[in-house]
KOLZATI-375072 format. One record per residue (C-alpha): x, y, z; chain. Coordinates in nm, 4 decimals, always signed. Layout:
BEGIN
<torba x="X" y="Y" z="Z" chain="A"/>
...
% end
This chain:
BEGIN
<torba x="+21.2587" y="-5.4218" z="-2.3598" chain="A"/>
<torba x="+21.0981" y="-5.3228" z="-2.6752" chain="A"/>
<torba x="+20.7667" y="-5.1580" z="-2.6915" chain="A"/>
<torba x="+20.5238" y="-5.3595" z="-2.8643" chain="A"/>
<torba x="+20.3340" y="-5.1850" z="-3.1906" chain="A"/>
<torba x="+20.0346" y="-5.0152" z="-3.0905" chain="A"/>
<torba x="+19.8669" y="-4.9267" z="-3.4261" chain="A"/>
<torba x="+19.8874" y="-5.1078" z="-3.7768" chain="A"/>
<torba x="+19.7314" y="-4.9699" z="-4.0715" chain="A"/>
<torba x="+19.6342" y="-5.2939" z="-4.3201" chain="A"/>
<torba x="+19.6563" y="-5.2628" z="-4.6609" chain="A"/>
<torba x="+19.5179" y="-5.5422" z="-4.8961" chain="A"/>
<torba x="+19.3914" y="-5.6173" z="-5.2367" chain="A"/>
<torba x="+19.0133" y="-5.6232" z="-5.1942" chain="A"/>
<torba x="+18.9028" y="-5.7694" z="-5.5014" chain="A"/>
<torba x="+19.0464" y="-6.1494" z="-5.4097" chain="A"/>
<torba x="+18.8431" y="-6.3039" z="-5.2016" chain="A"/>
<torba x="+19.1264" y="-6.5177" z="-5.0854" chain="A"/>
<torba x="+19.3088" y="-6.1692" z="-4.9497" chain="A"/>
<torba x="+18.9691" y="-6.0576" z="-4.7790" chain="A"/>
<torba x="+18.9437" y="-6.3609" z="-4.5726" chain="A"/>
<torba x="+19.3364" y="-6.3453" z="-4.4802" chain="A"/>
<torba x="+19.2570" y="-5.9627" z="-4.4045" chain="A"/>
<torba x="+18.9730" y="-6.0853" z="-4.1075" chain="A"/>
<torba x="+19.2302" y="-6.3513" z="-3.9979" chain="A"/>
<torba x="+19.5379" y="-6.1315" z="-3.9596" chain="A"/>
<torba x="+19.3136" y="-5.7908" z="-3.8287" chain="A"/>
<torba x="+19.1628" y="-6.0338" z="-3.5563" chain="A"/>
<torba x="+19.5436" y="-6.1908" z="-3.4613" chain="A"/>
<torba x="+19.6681" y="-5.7886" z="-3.3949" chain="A"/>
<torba x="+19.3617" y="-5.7070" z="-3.2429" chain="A"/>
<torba x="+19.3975" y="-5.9980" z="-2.9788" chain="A"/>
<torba x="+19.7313" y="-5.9110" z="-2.9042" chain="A"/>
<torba x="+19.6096" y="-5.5547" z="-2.7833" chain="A"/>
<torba x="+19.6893" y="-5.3784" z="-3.1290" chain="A"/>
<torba x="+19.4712" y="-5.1216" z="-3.2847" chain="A"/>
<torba x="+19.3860" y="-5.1889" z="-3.6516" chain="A"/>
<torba x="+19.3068" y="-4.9250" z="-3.9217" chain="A"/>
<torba x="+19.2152" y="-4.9606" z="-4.3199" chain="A"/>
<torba x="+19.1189" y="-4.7140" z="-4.5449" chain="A"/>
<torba x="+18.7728" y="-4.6652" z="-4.6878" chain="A"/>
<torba x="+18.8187" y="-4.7941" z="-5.0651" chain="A"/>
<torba x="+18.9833" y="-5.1193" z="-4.9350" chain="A"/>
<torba x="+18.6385" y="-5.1544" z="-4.7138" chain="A"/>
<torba x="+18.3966" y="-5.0740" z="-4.9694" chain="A"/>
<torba x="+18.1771" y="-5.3003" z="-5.1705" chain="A"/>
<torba x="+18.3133" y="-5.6130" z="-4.9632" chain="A"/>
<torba x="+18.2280" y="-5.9286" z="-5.0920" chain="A"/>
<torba x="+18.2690" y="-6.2725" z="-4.8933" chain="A"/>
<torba x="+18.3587" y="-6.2673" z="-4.5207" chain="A"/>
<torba x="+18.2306" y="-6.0731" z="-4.2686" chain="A"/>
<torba x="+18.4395" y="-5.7289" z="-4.2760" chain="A"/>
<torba x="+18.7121" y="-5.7275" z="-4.0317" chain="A"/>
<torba x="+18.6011" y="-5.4940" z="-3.7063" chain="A"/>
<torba x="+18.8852" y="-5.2489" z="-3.7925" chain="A"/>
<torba x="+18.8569" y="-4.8481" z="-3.7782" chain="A"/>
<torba x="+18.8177" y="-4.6585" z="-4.0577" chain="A"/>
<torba x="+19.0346" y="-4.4072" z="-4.2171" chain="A"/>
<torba x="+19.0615" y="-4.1713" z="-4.5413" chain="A"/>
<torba x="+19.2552" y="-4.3458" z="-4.8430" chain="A"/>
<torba x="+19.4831" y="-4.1181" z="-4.9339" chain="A"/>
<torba x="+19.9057" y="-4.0527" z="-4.7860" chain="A"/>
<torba x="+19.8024" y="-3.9967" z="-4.4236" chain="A"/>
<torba x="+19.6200" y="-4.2780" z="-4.4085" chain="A"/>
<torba x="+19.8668" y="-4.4024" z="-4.1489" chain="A"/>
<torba x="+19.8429" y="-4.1495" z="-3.9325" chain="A"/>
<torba x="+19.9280" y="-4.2852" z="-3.5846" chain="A"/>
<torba x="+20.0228" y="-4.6015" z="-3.7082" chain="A"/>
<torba x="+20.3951" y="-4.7992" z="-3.6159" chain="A"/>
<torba x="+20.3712" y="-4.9785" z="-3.9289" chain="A"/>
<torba x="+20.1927" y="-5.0394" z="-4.2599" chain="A"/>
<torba x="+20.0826" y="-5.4586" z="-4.3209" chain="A"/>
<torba x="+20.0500" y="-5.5264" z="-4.6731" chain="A"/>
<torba x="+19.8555" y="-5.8348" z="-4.7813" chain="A"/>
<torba x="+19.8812" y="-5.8303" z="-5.1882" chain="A"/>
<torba x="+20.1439" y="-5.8476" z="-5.4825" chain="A"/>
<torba x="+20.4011" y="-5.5626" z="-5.5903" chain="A"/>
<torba x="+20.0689" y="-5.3352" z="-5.6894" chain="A"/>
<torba x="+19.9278" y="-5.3562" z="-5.3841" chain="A"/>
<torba x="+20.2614" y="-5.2601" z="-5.1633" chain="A"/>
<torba x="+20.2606" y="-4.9921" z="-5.3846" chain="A"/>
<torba x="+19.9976" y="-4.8479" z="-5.2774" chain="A"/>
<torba x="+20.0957" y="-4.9389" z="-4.9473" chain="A"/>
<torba x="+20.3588" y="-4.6732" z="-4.9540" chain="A"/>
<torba x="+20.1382" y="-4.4156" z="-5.1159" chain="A"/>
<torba x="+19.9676" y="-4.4647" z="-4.7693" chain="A"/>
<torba x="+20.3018" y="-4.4315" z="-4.5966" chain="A"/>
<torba x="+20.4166" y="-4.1663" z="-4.7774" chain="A"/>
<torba x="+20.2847" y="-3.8503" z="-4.5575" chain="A"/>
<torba x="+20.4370" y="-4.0223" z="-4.2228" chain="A"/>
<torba x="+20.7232" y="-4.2516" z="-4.3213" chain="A"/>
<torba x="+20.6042" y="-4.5312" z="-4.1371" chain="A"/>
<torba x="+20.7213" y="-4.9027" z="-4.2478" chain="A"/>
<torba x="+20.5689" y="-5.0672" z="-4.4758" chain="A"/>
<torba x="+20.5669" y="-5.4837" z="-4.4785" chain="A"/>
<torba x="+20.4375" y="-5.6363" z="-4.7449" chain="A"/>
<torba x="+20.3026" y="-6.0179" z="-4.7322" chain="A"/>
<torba x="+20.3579" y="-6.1183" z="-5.1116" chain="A"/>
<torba x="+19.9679" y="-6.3334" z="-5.2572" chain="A"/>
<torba x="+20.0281" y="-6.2216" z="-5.5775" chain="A"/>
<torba x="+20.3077" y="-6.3407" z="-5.8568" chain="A"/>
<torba x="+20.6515" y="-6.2408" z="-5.8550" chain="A"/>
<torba x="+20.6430" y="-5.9834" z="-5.5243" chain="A"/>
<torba x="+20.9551" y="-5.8293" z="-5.5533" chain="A"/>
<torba x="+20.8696" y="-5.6038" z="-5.2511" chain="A"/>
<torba x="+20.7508" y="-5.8228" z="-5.0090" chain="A"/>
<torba x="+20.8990" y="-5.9281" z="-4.6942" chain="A"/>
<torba x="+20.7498" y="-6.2714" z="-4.6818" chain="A"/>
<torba x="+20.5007" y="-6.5095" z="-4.8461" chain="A"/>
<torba x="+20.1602" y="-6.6065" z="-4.7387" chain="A"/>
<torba x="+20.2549" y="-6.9003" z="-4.5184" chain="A"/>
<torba x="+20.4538" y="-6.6841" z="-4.3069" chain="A"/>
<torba x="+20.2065" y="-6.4893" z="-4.2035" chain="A"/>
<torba x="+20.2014" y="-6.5713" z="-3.8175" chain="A"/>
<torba x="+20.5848" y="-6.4381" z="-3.8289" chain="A"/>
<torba x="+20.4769" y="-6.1463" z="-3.9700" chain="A"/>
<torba x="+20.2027" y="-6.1012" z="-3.7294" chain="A"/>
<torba x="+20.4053" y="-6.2029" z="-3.4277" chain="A"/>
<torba x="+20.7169" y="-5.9706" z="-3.5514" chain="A"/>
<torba x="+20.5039" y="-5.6789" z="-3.5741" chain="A"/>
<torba x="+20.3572" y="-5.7113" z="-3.2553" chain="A"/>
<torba x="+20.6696" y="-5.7431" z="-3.0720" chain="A"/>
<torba x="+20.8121" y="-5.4759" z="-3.3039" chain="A"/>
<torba x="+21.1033" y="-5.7196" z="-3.4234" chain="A"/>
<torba x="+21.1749" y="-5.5650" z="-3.7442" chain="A"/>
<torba x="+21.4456" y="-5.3161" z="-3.8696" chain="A"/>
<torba x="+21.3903" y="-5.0449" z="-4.1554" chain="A"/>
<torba x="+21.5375" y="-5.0040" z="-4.4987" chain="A"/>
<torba x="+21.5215" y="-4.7058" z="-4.6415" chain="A"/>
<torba x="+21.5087" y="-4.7123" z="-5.0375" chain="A"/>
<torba x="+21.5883" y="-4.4188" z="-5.2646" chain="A"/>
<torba x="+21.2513" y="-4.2736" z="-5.3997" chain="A"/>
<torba x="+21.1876" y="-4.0404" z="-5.7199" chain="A"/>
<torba x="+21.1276" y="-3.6723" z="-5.6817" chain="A"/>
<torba x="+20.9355" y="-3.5936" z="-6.0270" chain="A"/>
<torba x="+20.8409" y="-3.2219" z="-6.1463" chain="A"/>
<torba x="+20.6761" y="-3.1298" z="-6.4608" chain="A"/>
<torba x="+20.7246" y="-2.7365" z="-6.6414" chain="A"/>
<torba x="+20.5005" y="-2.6112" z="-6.8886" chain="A"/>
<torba x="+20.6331" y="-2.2437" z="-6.9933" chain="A"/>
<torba x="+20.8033" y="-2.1639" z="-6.7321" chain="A"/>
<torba x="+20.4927" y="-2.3175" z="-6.5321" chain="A"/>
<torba x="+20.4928" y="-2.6060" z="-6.2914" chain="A"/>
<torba x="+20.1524" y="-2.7413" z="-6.3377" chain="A"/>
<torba x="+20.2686" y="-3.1024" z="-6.1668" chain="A"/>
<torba x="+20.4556" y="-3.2890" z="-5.9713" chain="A"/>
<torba x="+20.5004" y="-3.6277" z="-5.7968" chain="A"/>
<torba x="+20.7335" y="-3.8974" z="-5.6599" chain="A"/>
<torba x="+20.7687" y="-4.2847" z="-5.6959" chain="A"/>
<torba x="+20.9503" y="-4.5964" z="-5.5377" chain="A"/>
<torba x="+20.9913" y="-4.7856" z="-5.8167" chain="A"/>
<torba x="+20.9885" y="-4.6096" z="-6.1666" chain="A"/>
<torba x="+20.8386" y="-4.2862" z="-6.3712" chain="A"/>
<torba x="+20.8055" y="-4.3585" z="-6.7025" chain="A"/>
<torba x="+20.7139" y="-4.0957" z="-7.0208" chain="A"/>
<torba x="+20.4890" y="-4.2796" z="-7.2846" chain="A"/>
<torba x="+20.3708" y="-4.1841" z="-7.6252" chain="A"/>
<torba x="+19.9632" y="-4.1810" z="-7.6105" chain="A"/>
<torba x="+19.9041" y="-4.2626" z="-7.9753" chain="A"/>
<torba x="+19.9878" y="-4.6152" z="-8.1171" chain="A"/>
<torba x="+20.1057" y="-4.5297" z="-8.3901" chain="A"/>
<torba x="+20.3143" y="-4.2072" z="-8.3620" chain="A"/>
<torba x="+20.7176" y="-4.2113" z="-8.1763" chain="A"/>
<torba x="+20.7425" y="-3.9450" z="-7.9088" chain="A"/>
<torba x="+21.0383" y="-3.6918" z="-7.9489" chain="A"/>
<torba x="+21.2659" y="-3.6553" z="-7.7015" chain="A"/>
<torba x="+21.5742" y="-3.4561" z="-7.5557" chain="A"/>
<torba x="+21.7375" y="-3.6294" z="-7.2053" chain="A"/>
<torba x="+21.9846" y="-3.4184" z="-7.0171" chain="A"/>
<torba x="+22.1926" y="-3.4504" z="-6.7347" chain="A"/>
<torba x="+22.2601" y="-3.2333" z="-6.4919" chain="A"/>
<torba x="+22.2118" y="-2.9526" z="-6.7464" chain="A"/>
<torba x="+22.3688" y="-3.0953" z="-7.0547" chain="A"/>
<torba x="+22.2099" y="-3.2468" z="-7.3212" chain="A"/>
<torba x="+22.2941" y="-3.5964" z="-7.3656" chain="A"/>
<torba x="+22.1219" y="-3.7652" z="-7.6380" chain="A"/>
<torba x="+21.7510" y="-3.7035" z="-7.8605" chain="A"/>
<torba x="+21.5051" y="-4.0263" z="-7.9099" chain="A"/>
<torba x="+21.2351" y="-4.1166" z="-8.1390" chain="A"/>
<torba x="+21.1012" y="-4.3737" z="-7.9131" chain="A"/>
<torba x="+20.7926" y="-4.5141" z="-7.7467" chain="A"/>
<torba x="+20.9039" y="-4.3626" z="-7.4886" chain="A"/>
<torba x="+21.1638" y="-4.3377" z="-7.1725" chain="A"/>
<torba x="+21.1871" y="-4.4940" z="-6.8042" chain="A"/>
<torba x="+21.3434" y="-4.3470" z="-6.4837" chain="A"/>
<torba x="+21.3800" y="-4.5879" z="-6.2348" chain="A"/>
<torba x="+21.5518" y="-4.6586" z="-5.8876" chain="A"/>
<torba x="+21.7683" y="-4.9675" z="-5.7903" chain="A"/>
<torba x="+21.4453" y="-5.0932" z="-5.6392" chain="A"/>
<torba x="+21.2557" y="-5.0333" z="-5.9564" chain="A"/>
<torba x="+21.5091" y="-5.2112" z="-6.1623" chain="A"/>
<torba x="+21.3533" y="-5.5707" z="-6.1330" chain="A"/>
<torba x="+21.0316" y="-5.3811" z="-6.2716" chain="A"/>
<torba x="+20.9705" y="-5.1900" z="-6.5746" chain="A"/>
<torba x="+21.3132" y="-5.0023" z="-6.6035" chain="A"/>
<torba x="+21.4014" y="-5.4622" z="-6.6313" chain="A"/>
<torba x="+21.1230" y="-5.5791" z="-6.8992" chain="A"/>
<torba x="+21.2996" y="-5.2741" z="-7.1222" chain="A"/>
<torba x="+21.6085" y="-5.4436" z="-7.1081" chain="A"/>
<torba x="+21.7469" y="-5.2002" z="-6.8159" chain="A"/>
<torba x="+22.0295" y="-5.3614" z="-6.6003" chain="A"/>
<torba x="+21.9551" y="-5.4916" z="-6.2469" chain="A"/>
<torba x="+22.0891" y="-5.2685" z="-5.9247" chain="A"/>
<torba x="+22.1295" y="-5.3910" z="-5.5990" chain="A"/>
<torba x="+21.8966" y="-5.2018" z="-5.3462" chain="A"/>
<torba x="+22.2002" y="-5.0667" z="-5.1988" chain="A"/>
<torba x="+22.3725" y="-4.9167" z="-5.4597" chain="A"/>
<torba x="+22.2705" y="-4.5593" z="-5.4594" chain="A"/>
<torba x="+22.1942" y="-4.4628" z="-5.8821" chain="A"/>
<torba x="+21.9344" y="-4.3607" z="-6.1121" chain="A"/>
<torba x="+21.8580" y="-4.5250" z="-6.3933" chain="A"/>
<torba x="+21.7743" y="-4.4211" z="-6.7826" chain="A"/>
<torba x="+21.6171" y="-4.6968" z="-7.0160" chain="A"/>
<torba x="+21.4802" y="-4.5708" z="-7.3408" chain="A"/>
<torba x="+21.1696" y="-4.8062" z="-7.4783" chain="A"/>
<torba x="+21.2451" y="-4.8758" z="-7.8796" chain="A"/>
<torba x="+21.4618" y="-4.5675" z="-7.9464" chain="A"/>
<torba x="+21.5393" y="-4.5389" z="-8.3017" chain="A"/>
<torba x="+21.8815" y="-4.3863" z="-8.2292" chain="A"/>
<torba x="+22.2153" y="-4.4956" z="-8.2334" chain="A"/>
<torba x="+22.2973" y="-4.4022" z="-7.8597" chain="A"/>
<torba x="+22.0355" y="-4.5678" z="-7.6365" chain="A"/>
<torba x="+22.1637" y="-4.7655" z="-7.4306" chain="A"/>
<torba x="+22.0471" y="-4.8484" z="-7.0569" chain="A"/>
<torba x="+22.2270" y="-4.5160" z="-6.8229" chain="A"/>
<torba x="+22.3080" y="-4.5626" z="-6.4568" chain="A"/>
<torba x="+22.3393" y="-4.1885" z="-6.3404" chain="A"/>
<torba x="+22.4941" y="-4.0705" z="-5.9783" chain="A"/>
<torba x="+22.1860" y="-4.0116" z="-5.7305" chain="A"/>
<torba x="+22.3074" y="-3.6656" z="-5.6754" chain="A"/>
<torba x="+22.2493" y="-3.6163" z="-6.0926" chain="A"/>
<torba x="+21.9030" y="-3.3962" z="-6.1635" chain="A"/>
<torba x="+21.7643" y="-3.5932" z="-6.5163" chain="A"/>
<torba x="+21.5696" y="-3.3855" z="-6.7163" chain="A"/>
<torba x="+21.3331" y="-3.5226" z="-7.0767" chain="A"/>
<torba x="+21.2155" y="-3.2359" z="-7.2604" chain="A"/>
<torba x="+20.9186" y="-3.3415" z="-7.4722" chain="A"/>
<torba x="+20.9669" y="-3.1738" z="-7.8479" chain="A"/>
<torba x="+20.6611" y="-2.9570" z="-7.9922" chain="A"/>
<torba x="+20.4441" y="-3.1825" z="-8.1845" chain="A"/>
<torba x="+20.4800" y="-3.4881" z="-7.9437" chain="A"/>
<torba x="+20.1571" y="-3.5496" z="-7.6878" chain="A"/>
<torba x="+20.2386" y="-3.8070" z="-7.3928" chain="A"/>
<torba x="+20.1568" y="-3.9430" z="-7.0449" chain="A"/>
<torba x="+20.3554" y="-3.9628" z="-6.7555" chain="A"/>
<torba x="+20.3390" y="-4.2364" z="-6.4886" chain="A"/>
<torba x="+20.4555" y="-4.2815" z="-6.1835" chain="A"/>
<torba x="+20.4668" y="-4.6428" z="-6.0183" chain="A"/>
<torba x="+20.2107" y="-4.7467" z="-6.3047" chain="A"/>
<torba x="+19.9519" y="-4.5550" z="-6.0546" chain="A"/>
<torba x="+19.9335" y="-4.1738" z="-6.0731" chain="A"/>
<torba x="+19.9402" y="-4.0079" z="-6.4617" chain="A"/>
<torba x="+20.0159" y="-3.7022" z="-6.5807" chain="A"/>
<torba x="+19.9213" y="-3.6085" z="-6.9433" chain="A"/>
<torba x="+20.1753" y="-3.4402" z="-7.0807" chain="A"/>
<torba x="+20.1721" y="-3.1906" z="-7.4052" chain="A"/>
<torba x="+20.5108" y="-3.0907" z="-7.6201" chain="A"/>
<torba x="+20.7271" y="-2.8618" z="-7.5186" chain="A"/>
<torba x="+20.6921" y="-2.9581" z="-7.1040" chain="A"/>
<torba x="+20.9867" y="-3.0614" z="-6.9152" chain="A"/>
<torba x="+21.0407" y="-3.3506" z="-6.6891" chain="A"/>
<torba x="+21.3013" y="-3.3431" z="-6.4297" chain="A"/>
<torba x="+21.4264" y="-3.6256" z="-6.2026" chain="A"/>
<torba x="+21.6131" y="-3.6395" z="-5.8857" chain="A"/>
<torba x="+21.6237" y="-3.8398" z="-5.5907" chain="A"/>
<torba x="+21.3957" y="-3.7714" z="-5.3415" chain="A"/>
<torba x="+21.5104" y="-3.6000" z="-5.0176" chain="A"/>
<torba x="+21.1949" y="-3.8518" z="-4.8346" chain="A"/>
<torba x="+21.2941" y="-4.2423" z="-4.8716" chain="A"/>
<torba x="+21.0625" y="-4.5130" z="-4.8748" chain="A"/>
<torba x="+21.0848" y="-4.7213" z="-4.5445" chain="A"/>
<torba x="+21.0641" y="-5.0970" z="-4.5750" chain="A"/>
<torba x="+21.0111" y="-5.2713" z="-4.2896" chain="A"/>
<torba x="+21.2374" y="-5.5636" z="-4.2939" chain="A"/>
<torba x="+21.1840" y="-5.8619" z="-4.0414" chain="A"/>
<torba x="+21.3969" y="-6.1124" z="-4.2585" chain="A"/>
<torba x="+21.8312" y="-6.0859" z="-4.3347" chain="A"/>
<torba x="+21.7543" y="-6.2213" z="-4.6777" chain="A"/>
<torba x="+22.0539" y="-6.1489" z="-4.9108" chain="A"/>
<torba x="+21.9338" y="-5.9800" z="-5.2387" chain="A"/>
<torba x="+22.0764" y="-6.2461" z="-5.4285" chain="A"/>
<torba x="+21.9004" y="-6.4879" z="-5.2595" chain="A"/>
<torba x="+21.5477" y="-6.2890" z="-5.3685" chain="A"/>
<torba x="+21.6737" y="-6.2904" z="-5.7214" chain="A"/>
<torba x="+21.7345" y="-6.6576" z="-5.7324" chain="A"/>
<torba x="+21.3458" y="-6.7191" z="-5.5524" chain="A"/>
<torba x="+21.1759" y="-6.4666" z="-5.7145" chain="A"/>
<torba x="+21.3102" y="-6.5402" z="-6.0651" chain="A"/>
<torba x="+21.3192" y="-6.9151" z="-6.0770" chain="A"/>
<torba x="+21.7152" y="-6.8763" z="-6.1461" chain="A"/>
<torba x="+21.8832" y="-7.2149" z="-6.2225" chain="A"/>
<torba x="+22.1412" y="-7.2363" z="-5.9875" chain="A"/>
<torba x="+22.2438" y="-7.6607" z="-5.9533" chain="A"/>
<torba x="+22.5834" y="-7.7393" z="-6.0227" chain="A"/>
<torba x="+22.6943" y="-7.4563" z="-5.7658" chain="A"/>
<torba x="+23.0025" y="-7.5265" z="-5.5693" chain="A"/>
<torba x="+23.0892" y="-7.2257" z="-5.3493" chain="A"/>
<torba x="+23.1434" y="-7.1445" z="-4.9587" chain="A"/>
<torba x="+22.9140" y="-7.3314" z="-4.7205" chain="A"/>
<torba x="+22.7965" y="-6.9776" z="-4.6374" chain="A"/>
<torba x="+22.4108" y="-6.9445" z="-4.8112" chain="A"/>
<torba x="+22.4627" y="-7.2804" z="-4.9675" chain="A"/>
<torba x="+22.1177" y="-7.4182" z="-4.8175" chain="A"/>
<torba x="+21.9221" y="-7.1343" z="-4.9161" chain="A"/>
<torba x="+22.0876" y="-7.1596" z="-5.3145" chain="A"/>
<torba x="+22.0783" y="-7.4624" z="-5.3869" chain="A"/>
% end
């Protein structure tokens, strides 16, 4: 028999009121099944609306989930985000309830929520494990920063009006030089994010790659790259050009000319907790709105597509 979750950290969007009262609701189902219930202090503060959930209390930052079997999200693709920032120190799953728009991360929607609730408790879920970004930044032979990311890093010019130079290499050869507004890095997971809105080529979750997507390059070559995972990508930001790095649209770095960026894949995944055998093309077609009548394949997935 499986042991039953003891400890689930909850991770929400406090500033919908419609989340905080879901937050009580779901905190008081775990905690009547026996199961201990943590949130961090900045998800807790200034609360507005219901009574606060009796939860314990714990430092926002990546060991937040200390202790914990799992990591409940209640919130849109921001808010999972964070979620794994939380994760990040102790690799525990993270299972994110999608209330905001497109939720590309989540696991389920907001009417499932007793499934969740009852899946976690009996600890009926399995883990994915999705490539994550290892990101280092040089400054004369200096490495003043570094961080990591899920979804995307992406290099942006600062001023509105000025391109950013820029030299990408791979694996120690220089590839191409940009004028652009600047240049994404991005895992199959980030692919239906930013690396997508700059024209960047969708990747199934399971193909292991990194991906390249320049943003307006004024260059010939600059086309969308899909790189092997094994492949270190490097921008090296020319003298005269002032930028800002960011990392899942959450942590920045600013960045002066002359730094280097390098890229790999992380040796640390990010852990999903999955409690649903969803075919990715089936989260394409719901989370994109694809038109899909008129389809006349197998009887395998035809409910679900059509």
């Amino acid at each position: 028999m499986t042991k039953a979750a003891q400890r689930v950290l909850l991770v929400i969007n406090p500033g919908k009121e419609e989340v905080r009262h879901l937050a009580v609701e779901v905190a008081s189902a775990f905690t009547s099944r026996g199961i201990a219930v943590c949130m961090a202090e900045d998800d807790l503060e200034n609360w507005d609306g219901p009574t606060r959930p009796v939860v314990d209390i714990v430092r926002a930052d990546e060991r937040a989930s200390d202790g914990c079997d799992v990591v409940v999200v209640l919130g849109g693709d921001g808010t999972i985000l964070r979620g794994a920032e939380r994760a990040r120190a102790t690799g525990a799953p993270v299972i994110g309830v999608n209330l905001g728009h497109v939720g590309f991360l989540a696991e389920a929607e907001s009417e499932d929520i007793a499934d969740v609730v009852e899946a976690v408790a009996e600890r009926n879920w399995h883990v994915e494990e999705r490539l994550a970004l290892d990101i280092r930044v040089t400054q004369a032979g200096v490495q003043p920063a570094s961080t990591w990311a899920l979804n995307e890093v992406s290099l942006e010019k600062i001023a509105r009006q000025r391109m950013i130079d820029v030299v990408v290499e791979v694996d120690g050869r220089p590839l191409s030089r940009w004028g652009c507004d600047g240049v994404v890095a991005a895992t199959p997971t980030g692919s239906t994010a930013y690396a997508f809105s700059a024209g960047g080529p969708v990747v199934w979750p399971e193909v292991s790659a990194l991906l390249v997507v320049p943003l307006s390059a004024h260059a010939l070559f600059s086309r969308p790259l899909v790189i092997s995972p094994s492949s270190v990508v490097a921008f090296e930001l020319q003298p005269g050009s002032d930028a800002v790095l960011c990392a899942d649209g959450r942590r920045t770095i600013d960045i002066t000319g002359g730094a280097r960026i390098e890229v790999r894949a992380s040796s640390q995944p990010v852990r999903l907790g999955r409690i649903l055998d969803a075919p990715f093309t089936d989260r394409l077609v719901a989370k994109f709105a694809l038109p899909v009548q008129g389809w006349r394949g197998g009887t395998k997935g035809r409910n679900s597509a059509t």
